[in-house]
N, C-alpha and C positions, 0 to 999 in steps of 0.2 A: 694850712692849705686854704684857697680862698671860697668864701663860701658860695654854693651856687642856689639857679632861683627854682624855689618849689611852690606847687599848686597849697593855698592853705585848707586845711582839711578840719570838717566837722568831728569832732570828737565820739564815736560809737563804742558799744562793748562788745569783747572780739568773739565771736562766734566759739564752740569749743573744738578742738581737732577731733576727727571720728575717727579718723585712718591712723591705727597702730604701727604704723613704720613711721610716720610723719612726724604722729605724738612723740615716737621713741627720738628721733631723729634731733626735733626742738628742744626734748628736754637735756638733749645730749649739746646742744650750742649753747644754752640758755648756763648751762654747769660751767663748758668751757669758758663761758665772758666771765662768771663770778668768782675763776683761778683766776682769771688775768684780765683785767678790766679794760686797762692800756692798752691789749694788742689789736690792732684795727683786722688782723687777720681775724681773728677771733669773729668780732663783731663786725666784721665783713660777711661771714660764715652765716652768724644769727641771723642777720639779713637774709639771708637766700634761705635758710628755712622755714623764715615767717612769711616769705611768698611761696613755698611749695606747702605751708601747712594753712595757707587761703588767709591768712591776717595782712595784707600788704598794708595797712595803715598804721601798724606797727615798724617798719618798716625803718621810718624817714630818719629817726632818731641813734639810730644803728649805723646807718650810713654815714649820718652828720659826724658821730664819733669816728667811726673808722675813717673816714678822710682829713679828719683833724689829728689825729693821732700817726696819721703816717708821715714819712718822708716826702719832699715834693713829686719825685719821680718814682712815687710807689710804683709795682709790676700790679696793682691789685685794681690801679683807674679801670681797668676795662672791665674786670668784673662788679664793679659799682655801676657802670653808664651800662653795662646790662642790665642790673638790677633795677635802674631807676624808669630804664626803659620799657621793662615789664608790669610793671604796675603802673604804667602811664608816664611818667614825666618823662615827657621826650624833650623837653627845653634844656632840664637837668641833663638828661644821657647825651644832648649835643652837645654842651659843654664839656662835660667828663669828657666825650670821646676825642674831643677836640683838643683837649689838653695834654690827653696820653699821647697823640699821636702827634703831636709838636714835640714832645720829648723823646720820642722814639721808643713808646712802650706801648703801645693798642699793639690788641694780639690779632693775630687772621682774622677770629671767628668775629671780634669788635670791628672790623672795619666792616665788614657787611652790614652786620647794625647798622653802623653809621651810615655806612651807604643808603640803605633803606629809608633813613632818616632824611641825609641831604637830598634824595629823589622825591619824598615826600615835600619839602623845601621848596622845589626846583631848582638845585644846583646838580642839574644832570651831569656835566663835565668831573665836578668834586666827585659826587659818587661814581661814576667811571674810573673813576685813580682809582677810590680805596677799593672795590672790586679787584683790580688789575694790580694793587698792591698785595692783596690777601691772594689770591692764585698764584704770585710770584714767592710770596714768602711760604704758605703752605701749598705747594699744587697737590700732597698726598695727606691725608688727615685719614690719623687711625681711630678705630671708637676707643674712648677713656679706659672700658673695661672687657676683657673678653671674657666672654661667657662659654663655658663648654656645653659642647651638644647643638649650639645653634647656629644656621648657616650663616659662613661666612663670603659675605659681597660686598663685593668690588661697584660703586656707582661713578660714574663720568655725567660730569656738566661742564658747561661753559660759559665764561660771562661776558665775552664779547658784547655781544647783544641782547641780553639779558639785565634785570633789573629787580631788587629786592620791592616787595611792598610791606606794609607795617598791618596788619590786623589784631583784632582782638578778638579773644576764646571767647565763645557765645557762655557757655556754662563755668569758666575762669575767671574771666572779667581781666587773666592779665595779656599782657600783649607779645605779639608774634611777628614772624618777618619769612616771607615765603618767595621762591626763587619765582619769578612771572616771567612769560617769552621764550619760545622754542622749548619748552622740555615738557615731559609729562611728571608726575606725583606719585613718588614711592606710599606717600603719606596710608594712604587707606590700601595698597595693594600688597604691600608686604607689615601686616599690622604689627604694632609694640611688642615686643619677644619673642617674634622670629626669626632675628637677622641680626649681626653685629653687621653697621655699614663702616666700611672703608670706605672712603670717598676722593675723590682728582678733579679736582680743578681749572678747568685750561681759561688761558687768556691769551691769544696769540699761539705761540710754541712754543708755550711753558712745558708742556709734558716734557719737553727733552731734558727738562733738568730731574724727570724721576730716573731712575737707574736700575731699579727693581721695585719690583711689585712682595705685597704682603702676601700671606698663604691666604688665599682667598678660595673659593670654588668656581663661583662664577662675576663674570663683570656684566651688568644692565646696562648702557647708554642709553639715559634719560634724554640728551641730544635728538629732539625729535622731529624738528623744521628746516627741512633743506633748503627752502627759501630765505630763511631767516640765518641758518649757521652753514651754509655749503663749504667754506673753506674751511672755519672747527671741524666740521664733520672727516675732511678731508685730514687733516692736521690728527682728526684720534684714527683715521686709517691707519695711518704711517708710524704710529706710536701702535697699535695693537701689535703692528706686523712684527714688531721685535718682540711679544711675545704668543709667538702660535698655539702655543701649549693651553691657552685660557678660553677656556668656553666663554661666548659673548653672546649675550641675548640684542636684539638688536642692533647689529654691527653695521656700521657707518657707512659702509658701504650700499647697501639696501638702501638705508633713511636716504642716503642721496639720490636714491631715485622716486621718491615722495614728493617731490617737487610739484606744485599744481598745472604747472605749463607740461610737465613729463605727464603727469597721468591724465592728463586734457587729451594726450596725445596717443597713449599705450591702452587704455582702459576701454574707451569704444571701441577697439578691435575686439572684446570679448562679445560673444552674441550673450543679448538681453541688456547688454548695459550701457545708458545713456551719459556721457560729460559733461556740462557746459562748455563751447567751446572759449578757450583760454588763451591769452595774447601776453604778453609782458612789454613794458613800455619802459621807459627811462623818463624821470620827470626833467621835460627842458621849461622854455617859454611855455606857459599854460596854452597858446592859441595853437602854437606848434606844433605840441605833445595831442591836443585834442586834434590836428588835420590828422596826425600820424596814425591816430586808435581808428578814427572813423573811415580810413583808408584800409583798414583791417576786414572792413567790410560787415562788422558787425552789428551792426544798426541800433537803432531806440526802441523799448527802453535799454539800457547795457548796465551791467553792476562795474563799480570801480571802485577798488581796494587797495592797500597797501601791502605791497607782498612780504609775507615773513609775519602776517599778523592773524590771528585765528579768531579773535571777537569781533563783534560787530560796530564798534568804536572807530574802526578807518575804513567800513564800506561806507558805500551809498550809489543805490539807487538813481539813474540820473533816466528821466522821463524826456527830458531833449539837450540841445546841443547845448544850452544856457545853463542847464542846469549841471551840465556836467564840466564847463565853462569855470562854474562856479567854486564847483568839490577843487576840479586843478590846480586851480589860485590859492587854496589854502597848503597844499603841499611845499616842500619845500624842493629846490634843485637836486638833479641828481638822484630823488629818489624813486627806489623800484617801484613800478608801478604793474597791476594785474587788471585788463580790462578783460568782461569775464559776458557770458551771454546770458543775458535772462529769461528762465522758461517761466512760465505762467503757469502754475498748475494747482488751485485750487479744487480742491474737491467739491460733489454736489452739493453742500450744505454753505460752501463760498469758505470754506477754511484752507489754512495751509498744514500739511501734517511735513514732518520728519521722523524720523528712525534713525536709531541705533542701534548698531551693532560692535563689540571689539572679538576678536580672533586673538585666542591667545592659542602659542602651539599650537595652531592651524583649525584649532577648534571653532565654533561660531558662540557666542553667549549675547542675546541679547539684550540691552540695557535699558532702552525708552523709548517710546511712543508718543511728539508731543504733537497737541496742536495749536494755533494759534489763527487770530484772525487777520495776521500780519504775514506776509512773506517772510520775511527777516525773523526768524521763530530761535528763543531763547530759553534755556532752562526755568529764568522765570514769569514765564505764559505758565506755568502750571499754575498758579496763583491768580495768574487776570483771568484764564479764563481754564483750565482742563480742571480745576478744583470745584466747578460748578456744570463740568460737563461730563453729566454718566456714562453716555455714550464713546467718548474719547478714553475715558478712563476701563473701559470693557476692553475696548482696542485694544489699551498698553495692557493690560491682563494678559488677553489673548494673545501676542507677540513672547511677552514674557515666559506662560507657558507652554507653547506650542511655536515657533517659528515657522517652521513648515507649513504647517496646519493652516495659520492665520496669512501666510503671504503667498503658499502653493512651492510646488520645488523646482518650478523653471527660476522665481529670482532667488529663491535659495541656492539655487546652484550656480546663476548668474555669480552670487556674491563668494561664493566659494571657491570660484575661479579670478575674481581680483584678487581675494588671498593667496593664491600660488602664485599668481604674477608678481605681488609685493612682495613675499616672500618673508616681513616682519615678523617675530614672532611675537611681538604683542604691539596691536596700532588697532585703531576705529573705524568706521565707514558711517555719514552721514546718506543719507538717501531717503526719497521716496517712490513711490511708482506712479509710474504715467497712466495715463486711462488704456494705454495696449499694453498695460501691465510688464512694464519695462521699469528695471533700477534705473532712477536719477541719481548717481552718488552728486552729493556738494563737494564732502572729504574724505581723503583716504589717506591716511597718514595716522603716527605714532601719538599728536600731539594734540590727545582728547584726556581730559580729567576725569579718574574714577575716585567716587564720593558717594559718603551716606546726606549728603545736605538735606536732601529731599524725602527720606524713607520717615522720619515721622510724618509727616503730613499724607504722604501717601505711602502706608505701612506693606502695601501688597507689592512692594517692589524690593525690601529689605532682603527677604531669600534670594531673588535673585543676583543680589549686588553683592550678597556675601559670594554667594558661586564664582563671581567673577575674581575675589580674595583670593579662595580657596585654590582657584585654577591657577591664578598666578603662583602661588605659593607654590602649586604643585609641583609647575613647568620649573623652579629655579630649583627645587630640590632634585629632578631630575635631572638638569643641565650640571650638577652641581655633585652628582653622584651618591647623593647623601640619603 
């Protein structure tokens, strides 16, 4: 088999294994290669447990045998261009992936890699295949082992519009591939040994090729932006509906009414709660698309985003007609667009605050309090500026422990009445309050990430983020009857 290209590596001694399942695990691949030297299964094997036992430098020589040791159309390329991919060599895992799947042997879960890979690249179209090729070949994916005693869930996503990104584990050092655009993150809400996940796939109206579902308890739909997935969303309606019988946390129905122009629209009717008013545009001729917004009547400054996006990567801010002239020229035809109204509302000290909130089974749980000296306020201002601000940091205390307490129970209840209009049983709310102590929600939607990223640096918010675990876990054991 031909050889592919690797990064050359400094020679170090490899650390000792601490973890007694690990140790046990290595010394049980390390036995298996010295019966059978030859079999690249083998030493395909050794490989994956010199990266779960933290030696990836070990690694490369393992690999090198088992691909020269196999047949050209090994079944085992995909789990090599995984391997190589997790300890870095992403040149090497393009290659492998590229070759399996010219031969027709990359498995589902490797074309995501790849996809990840090729996105990484910029060949967005290739990763769009192998996406649409792995939801066509697997739409249902069972977990490898079942575990008795622990809930069994059913998760839905969709790759339509959807995109892998590649990262690497801060404390692993090896590398990772996480689903970005429209969905929220089982990742920290249902943590490691909770859950065997089943998982479905859509791409179009793939679901129609499942036929029956596993023994599950309950199904999550991760699917959380109806701007972004309204037809997916629509598309896993009409697959639920053939089976009634299955409890569904977030059922698609609801998420489609999450939509920013729907709750621009439904949510100031609630007394105490302010929207930005919200327009949707279609990008034509830039000078066009701009008579069209500013006929909207919403005047300068105005924010303008791209709808179906949740980071702050495709707003901006436009202070006049040139400048927002400017933002349209960069878009492309055709695309949705959200002209959105900008309130001003800095606090006495000339800051901007935000808040969190996520509601899970209808409950309130607070998450953060940040500030910034920016309107456009991002998880990390905790760093430029709430890490040097006692005061801000007292806030998110008080928020944390007392909601009521800290914001009074007219927007407490303000915000406890968007949750029954939404009806989600687990989504976030961004907001702040106005100086007549009115909710400004930004967002109300499913499609907020829950994470410890932040709880070392600011350790007095770890209890509450575990609560928010806790309560999910709770809500699925209940849905779940378990």
């Amino acid at each position: 088999m031909a050889e592919v290209r690797l990064t050359p590596l400094r020679r170090r001694a490899p650390e000792a294994v601490r973890d007694p399942a690990r140790r046990a695990a290595l010394a049980s691949a390390y036995a298996a290669v010295r019966a059978r030297r030859r079999d690249p299964h083998r030493r395909l094997a050794l490989a994956e447990a010199l990266i779960e036992a933290g030696h990836p430098r070990r690694v490369y020589r393992h690999l090198r045998w088992a691909m020269a040791l196999a047949p050209p159309d090994w079944g085992g390329l995909s789990r090599v261009g995984e391997a190589f991919f997790r300890i870095g060599e992403h040149v090497a895992a393009g290659q492998v992936f590229a070759r399996a799947q010219g031969l027709g042997v990359l498995a589902p879960r490797a074309h995501r890699t790849y996809a990840a890979l090729l996105h990484k690249e910029g060949k967005v179209r290739d990763a769009r295949r192998m996406l649409a090729l792995s939801a066509l070949m697997e739409p249902l994916r069972r977990p490898p082992v079942h575990h008795a005693g622990r809930l069994q869930v059913l998760r839905l996503r969709c790759f339509d519009n959807s995109r892998y990104q590649t990262e690497r584990g801060r404390r692993s050092g090896l590398w990772t591939r996480s689903l970005k655009s429209g969905h929220f993150s089982l990742a920290d809400l249902l943590p490691p040994g909770t859950a065997d996940l089943h998982v479905l796939s859509a791409w179009g109206d793939s679901l129609a090729l499942v036929e029956e579902l596993p023994a599950v308890g309950v199904l999550i739909n991760t699917i959380a932006c109806a701007d972004l997935n309204g037809p997916q969303l629509r598309n896993a309606e009409s697959f639920l509906a053939r089976f009634p019988y299955l409890p569904v946390i977030n059922h698609p129905e609801l998420v489609l009414g999450t939509a920013r122009r729907t709750n621009a629209l439904r949510l100031p009717l609630i007394d105490g709660i302010r929207f930005p008013r919200t327009e949707a545009v279609q990008m034509e001729e830039p000078a066009d698309t701009l008579r069209r917004i500013e006929a909207k009547g919403l005047g300068y400054p105005l924010i303008l985003r791209v709808a179906g996006t949740q980071t702050g990567l495709t707003m901006e801010k436009a202070d006049t007609p040139e400048a927002a002239l400017a933002w349209l020229r960069a878009r492309t035809p055709r695309q949705a667009l959200l002209a959105i109204e900008y309130l001003d509302l800095p606090d006495a000290e000339g800051h901007y605050r935000k808040m969190r909130c996520f509601f899970i089974d209808g409950q309130l749980y607070p998450v953060a309090s940040l500030v910034s000296d920016t309107w456009q306020i991002h998880s990390g201002d905790r760093y430029r500026v709430m890490d040097r601000h006692a005061a801000a940091q007292a806030r998110e205390r008080a928020w944390l422990e007392d909601p009521e307490g800290h914001l009074g129970a007219r927007p407490v209840a303000a915000l406890q009445e968007v949750a029954d209009q939404i009806g989600l049983d687990f989504f976030g709310i961004d907001f702040c309050l106005d100086p007549d102590g009115r909710v400004v929600v930004f967002e109300a939607n499913a499609a907020m990430r829950h994470n410890f990223d932040h709880a070392r640096a600011f350790p007095y918010t770890r209890p509450y983020l575990e609560r928010i675990s806790d309560a999910f876990v709770a809500m699925v054991r209940r849905r779940s009857a378990v």
